[in-house]
N, CA, C and O atoms as a printed pandas DataFrame, in Angstrom:
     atom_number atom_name residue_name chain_id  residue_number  x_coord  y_coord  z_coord
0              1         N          UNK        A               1   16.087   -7.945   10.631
1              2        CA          UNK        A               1   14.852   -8.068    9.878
2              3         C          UNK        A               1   15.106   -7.660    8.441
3              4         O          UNK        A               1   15.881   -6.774    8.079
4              5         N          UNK        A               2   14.212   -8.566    7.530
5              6        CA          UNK        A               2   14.426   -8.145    6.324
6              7         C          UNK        A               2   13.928   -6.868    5.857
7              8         O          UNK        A               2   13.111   -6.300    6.581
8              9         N          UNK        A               3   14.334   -6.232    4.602
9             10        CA          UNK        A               3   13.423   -4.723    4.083
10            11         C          UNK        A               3   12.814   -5.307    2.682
11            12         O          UNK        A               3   13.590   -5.576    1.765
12            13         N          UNK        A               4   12.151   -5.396    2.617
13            14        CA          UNK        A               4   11.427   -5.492    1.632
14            15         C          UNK        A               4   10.329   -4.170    1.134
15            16         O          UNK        A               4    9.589   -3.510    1.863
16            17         N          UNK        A               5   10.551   -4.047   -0.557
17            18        CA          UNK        A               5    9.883   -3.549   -1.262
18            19         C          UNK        A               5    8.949   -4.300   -1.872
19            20         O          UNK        A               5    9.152   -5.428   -2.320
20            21         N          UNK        A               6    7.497   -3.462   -1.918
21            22        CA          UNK        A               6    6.610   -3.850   -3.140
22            23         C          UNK        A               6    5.780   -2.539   -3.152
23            24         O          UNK        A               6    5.851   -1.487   -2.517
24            25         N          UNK        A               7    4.846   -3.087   -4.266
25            26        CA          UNK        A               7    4.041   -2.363   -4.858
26            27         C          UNK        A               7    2.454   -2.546   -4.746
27            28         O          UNK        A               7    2.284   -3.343   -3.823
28            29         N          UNK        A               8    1.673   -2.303   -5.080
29            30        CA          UNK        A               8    0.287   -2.513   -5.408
30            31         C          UNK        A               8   -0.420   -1.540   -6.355
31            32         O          UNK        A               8   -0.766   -0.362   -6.268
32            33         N          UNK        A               9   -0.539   -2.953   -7.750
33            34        CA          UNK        A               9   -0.963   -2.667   -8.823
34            35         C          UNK        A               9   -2.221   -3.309   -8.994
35            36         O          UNK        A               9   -2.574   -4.401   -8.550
36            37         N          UNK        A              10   -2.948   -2.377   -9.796
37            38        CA          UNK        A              10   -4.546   -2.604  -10.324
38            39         C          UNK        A              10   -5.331   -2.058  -11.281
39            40         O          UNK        A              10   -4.906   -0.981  -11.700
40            41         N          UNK        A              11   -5.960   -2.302  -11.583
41            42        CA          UNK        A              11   -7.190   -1.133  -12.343
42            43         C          UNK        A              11   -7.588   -0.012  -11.618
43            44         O          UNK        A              11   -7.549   -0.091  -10.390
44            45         N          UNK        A              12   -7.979    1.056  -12.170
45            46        CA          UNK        A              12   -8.516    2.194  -11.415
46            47         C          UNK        A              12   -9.484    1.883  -10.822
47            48         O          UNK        A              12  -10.114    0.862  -11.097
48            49         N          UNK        A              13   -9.783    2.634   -9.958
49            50        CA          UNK        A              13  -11.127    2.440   -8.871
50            51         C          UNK        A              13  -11.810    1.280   -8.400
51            52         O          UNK        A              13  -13.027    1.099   -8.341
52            53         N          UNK        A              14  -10.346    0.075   -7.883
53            54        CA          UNK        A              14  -10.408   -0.858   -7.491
54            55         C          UNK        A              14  -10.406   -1.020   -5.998
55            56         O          UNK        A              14  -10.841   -2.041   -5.465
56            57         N          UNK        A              15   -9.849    0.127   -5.241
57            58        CA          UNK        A              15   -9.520    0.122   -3.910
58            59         C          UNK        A              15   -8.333   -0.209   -3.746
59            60         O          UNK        A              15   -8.327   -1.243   -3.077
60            61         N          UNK        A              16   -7.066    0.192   -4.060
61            62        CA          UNK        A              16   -5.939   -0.015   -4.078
62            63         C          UNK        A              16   -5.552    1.494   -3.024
63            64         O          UNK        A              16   -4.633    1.264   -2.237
64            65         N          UNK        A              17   -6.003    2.614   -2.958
65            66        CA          UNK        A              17   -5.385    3.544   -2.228
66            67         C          UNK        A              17   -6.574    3.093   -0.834
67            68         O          UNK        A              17   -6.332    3.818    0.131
68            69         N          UNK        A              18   -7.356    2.429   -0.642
69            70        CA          UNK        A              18   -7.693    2.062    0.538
70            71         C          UNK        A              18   -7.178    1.038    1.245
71            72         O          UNK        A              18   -7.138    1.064    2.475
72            73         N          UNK        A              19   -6.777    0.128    0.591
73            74        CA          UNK        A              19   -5.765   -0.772    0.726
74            75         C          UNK        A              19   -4.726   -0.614    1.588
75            76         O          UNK        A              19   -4.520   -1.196    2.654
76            77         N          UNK        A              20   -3.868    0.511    0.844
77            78        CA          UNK        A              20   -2.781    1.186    1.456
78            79         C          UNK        A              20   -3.061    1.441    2.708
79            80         O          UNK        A              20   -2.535    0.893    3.676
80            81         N          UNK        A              21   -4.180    2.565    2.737
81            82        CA          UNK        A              21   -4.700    3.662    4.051
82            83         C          UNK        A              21   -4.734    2.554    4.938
83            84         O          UNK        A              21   -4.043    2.685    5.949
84            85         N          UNK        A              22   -5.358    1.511    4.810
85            86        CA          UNK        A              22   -5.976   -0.274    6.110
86            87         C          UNK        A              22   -4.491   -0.343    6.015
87            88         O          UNK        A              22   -4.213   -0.449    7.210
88            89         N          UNK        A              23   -3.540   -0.351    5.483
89            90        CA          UNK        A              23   -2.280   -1.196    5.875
90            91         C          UNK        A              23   -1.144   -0.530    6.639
91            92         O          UNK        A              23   -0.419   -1.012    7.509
92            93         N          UNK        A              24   -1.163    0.955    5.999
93            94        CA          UNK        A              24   -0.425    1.841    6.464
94            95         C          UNK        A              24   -0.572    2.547    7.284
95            96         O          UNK        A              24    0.448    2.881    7.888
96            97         N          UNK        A              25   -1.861    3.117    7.716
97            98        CA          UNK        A              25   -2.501    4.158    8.126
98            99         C          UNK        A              25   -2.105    5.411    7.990
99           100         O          UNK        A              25   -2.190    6.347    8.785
100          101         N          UNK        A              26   -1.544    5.345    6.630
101          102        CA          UNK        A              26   -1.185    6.877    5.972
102          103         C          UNK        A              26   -2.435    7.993    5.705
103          104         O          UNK        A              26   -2.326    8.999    6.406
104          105         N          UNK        A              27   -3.210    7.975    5.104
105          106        CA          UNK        A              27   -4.365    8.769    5.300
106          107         C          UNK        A              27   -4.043    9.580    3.788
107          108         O          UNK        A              27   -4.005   10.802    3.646
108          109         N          UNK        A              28   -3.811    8.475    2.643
109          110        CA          UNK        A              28   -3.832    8.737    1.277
110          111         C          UNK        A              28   -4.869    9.021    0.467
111          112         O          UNK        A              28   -5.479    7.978    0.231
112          113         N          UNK        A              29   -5.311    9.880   -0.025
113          114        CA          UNK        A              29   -6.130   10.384   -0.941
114          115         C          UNK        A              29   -7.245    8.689   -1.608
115          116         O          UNK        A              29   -6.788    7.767   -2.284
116          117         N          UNK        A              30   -8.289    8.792   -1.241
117          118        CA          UNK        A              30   -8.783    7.742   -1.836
118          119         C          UNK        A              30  -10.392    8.223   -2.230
119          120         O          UNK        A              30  -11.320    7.978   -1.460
120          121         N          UNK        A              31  -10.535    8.746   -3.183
121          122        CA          UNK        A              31  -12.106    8.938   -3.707
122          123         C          UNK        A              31  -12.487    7.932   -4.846
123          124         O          UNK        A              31  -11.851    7.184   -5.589
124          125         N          UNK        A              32  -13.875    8.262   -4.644
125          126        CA          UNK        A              32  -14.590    7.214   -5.982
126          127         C          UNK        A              32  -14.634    7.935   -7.297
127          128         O          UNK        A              32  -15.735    8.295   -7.715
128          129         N          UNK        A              33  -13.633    8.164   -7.939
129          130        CA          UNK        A              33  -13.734    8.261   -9.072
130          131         C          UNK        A              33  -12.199    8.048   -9.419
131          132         O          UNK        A              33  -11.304    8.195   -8.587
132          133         N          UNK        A              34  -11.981    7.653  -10.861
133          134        CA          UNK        A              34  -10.937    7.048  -11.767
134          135         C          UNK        A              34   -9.152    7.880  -12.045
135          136         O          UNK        A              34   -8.698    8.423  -13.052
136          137         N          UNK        A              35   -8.844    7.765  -11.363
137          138        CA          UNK        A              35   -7.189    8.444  -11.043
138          139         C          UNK        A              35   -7.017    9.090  -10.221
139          140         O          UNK        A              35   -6.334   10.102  -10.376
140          141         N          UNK        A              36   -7.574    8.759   -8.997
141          142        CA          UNK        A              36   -8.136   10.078   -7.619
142          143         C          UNK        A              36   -6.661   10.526   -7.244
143          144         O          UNK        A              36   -6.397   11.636   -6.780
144          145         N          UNK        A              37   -5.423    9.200   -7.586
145          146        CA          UNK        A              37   -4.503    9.162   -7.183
146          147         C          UNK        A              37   -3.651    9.132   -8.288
147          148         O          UNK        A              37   -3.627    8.125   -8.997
148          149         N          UNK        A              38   -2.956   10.088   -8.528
149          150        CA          UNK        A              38   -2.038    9.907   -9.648
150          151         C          UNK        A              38   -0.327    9.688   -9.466
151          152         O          UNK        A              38    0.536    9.008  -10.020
152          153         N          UNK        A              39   -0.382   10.645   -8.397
153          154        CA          UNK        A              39    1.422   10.344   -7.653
154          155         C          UNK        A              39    1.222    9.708   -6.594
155          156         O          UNK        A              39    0.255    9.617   -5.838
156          157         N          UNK        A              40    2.634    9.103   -6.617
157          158        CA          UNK        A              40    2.453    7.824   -5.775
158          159         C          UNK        A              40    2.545    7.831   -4.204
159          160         O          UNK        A              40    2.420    8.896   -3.599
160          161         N          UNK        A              41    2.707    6.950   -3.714
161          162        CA          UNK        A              41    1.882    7.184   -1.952
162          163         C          UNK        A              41    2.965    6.185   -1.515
163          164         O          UNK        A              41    3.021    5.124   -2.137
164          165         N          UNK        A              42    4.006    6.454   -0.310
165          166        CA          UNK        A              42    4.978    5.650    0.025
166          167         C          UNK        A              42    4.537    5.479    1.709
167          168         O          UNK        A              42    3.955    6.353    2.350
168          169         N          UNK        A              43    4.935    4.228    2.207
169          170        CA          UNK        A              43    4.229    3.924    3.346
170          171         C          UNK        A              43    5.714    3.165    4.071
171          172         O          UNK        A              43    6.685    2.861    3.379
172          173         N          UNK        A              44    5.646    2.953    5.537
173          174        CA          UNK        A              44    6.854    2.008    5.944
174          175         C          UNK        A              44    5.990    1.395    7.223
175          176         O          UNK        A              44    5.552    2.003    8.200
176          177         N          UNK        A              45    5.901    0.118    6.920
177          178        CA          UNK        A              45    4.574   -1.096    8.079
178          179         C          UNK        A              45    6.281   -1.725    8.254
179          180         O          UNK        A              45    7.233   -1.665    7.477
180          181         N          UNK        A              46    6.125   -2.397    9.797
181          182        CA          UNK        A              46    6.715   -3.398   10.420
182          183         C          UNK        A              46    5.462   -4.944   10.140
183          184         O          UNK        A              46    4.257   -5.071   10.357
184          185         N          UNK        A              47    6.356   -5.728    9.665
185          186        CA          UNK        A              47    5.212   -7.115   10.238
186          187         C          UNK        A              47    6.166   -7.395   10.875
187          188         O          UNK        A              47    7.330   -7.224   10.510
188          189         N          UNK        A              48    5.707   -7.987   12.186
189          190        CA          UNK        A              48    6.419   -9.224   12.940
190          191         C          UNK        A              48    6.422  -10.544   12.422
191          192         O          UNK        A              48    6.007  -11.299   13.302
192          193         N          UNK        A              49    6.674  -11.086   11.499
193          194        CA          UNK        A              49    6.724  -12.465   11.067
194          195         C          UNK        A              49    8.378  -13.207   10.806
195          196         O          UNK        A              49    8.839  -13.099    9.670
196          197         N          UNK        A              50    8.963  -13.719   11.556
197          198        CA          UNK        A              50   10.242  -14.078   11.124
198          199         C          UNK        A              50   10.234  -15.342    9.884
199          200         O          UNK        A              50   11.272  -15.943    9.608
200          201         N          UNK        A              51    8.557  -15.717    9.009
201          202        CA          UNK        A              51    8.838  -16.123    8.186
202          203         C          UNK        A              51    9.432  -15.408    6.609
203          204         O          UNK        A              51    9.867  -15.958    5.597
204          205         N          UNK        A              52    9.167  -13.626    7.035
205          206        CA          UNK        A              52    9.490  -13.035    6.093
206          207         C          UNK        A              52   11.028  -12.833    5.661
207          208         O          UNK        A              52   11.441  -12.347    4.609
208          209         N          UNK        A              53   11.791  -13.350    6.784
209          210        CA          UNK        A              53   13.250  -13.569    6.955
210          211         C          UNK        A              53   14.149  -14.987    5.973
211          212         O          UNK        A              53   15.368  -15.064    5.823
212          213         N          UNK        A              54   13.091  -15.977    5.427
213          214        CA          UNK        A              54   13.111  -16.535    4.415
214          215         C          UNK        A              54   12.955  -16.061    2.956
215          216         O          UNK        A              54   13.582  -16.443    1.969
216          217         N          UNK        A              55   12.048  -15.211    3.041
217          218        CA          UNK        A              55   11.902  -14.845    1.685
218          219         C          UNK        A              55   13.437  -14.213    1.486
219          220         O          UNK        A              55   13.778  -13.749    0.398
């Protein structure tokens, strides 16, 4: 299986650390207000897709 890195970039108080939390189920700091999150939040998801083996 492949390893792939990315990121997720946005504007502040877009829902980007909820994002994470739905994908990862890390349980990352996510409040409503503007830099809730300042250091960064590292996560490791399996997909089962062997189309990701193309990329």
């Amino acid at each position: 299986m492949a390893n792939l890195s990315i990121g997720i970039v946005g504007l502040p108080n877009v829902g980007k650390s909820t994002l994470f939390n739905a994908i990862t189920k890390a349980g990352a700091l996510a409040a409503n207000y503007p830099f809730a999150t300042i250091d960064k939040n590292v996560g490791v998801v399996t997909v089962p897709d062997e189309r990701l083996e193309k990329l």
